[in-house]
C-alpha positions in Angstrom: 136.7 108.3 95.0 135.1 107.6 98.8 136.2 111.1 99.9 134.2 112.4 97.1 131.5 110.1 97.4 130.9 111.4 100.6 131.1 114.8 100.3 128.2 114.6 97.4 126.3 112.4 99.3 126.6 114.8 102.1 125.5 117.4 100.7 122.8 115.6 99.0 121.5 114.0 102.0 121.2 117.3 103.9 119.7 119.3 101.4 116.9 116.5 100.4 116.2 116.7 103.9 115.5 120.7 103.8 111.8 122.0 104.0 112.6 124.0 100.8 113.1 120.4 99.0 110.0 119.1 100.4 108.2 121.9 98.9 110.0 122.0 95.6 108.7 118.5 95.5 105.5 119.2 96.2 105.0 122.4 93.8 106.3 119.7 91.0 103.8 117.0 91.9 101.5 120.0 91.8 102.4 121.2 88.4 102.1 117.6 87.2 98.9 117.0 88.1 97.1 120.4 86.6 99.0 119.8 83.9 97.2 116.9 83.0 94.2 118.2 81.2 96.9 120.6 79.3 98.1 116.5 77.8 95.0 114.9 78.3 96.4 113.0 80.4 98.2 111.1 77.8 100.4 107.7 78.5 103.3 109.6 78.2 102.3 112.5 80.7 101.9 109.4 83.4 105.4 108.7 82.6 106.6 111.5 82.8 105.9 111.3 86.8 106.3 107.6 86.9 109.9 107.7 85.2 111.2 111.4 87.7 110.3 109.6 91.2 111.1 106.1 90.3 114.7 107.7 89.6 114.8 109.7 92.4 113.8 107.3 94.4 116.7 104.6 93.6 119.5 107.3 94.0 118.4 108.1 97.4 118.0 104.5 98.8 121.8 105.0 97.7 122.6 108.0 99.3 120.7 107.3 102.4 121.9 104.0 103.3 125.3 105.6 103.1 124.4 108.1 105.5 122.8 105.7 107.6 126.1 103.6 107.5 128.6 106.5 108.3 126.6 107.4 111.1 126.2 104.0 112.7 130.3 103.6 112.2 130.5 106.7 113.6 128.5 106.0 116.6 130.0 102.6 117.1 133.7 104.3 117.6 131.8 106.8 119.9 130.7 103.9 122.2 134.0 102.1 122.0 135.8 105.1 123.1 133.7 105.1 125.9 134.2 101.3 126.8 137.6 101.5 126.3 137.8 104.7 128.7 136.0 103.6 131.1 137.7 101.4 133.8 134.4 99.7 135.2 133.5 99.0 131.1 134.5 95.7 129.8 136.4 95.7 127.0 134.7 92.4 125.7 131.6 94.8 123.9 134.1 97.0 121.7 133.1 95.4 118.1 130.4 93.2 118.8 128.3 94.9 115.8 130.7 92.4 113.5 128.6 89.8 115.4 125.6 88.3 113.7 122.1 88.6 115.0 121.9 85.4 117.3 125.2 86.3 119.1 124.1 89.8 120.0 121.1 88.8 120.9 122.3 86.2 123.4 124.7 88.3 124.6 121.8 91.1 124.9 119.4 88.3 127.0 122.9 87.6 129.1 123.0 91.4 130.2 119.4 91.6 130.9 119.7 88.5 133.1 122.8 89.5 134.9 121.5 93.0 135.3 118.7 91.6 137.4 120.6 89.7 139.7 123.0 93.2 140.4 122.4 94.6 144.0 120.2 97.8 144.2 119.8 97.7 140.4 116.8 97.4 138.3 117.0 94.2 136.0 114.7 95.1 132.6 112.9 97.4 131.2 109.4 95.9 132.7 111.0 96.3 136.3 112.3 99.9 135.2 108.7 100.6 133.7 106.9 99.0 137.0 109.2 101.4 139.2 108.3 104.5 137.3 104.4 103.5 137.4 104.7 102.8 141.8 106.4 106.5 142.1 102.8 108.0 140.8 
């Protein structure tokens, strides 16, 4: 079932995100609307419209949030190879995505503030960005 789950949401995913799509939608949205003298724009023509993109719209929070999730799994292992194949990397980071949102971001503050007190090496992004600005 998840193998082909994926390979429909794949394929789904990459062709909504075609410039053909986009302009299949639009030529439909198009032909709605001068259509609607052709009903007077009747209750019914409205949901017509109303009923298509509302459906549309609730598959593809679906298949997008399982793109979204794929990638960021993917992109996680990515990383964690590098930690793991790098000797100066510490092995402590690999999986701290299964952390929640306070210990990431103390351990985020903890890197910021031990990158500042490194040798030679900027500390945060408004040292990095006050660097940049003295090279002009």
């Amino acid at each position: 079932m998840d193998n082909i789950f994926t390979a429909i949401s794949t394929r789904i995913a990459t062709a909504a995100g075609q410039p053909l799509t986009f302009v299949l939608a639009l030529v439909t949205i198009l032909a709605w609307g001068v259509s609607g003298p052709i009903f007077g724009y009747s209750d019914t023509w409205q949901l017509v419209i109303n009923t298509a993109t509302t459906i549309v719209t609730f598959l593809m929070v679906f298949l997008i949030q399982n793109s979204q999730n794929r990638d960021g799994a993917a992109m996680q292992a990515k990383l964690d190879e590098l930690i793991r194949a790098l000797d100066a990397a510490r092995g402590e980071f690999i999986g701290i995505e299964h952390l929640t949102d306070r210990q990431i971001e103390q351990i985020r503050a903890a890197l910021e503030q031990e990158a500042g007190h490194e040798p030679g090496k900027i500390g945060t992004v408004d040292d990095s960005v006050e660097t940049l600005l003295k090279r002009r």
